[in-house]
N, C-alpha and C positions, 0 to 999 in steps of 0.2 A: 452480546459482545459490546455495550454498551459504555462507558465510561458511566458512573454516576451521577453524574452533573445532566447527564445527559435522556437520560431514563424514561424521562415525561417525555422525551419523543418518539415512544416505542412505535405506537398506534401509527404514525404518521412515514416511519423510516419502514415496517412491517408494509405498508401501502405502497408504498416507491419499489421495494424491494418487489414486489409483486407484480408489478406493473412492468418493472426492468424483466421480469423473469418471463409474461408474456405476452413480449415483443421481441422474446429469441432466447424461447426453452432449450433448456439444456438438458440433453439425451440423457439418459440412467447410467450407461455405459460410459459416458464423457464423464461424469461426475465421481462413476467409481473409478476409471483411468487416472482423474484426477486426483483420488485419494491414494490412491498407490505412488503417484509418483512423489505426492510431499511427504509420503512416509521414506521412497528407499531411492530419491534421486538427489543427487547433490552436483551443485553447480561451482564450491567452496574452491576448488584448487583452480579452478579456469577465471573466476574474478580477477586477478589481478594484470589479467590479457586485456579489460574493455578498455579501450582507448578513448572513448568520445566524452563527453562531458552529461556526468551521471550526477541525478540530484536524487537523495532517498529520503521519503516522509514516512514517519510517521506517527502517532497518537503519541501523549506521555499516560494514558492508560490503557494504550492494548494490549490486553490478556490472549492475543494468537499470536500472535510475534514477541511483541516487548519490545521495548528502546534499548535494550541491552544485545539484543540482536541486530537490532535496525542499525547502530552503532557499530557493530563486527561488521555489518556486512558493507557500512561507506569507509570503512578503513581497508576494506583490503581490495578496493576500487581506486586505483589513481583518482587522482584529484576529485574524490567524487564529494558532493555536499550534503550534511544532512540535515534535514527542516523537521523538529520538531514540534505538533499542532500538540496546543494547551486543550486541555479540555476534552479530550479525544480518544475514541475507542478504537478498533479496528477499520472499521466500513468507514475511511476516510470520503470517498467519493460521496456519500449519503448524506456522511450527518456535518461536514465541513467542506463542500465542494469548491468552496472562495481559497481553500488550501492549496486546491490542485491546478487551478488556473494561476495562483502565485509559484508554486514549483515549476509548470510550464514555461512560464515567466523568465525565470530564475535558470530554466535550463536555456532557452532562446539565449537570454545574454551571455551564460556561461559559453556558448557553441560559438558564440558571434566574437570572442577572446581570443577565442581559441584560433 
């Protein structure tokens, strides 16, 4: 799920991701609950109730989402902001974690406007 640009850090993102995974496995049953619910849950009609100050990232090459998504879905968020990361695949926390401390960032002052 790699952006291509990004690809030579398979061996290294494959290691983190392994390392995250144990220091707090995730049950077989949490993972299939998990598949179920991105197949037949939808949160689409209740988005436009968040009131706080929402920032959405994400990659301009993620083949799980897409920017054409990520895009629906800060439009139908009051004021919400979308940052998208150049270069970038899905596993934003992995392979761009400097993105996520600036979205952090980003929401702090957006919250402190507010």
């Amino acid at each position: 799920i790699l952006p291509q640009t990004q690809r030579h850090r398979a061996a290294e993102l494959v290691e983190r991701l392994g390392e995250a995974y144990r220091a707090a496995p995730t049950r077989s049953e949490s993972f299939f609950w998990h598949l179920v619910a991105c197949a037949v849950h939808s949160t689409a009609a209740d988005l436009e109730r968040i009131r706080v100050p929402t920032v959405v990232v994400t990659g301009d090459d993620d083949i799980v989402i897409g920017r054409r998504s990520s895009r629906v879905l800060a439009s139908r968020i009051p004021n919400a902001h979308l940052e998208v990361v150049p270069a970038c695949g899905h596993g934003i926390s992995f392979t761009h974690p400097e993105a996520v401390v600036t979205a952090i960032a980003r929401l702090r002052a957006l919250r402190e406007t507010n």
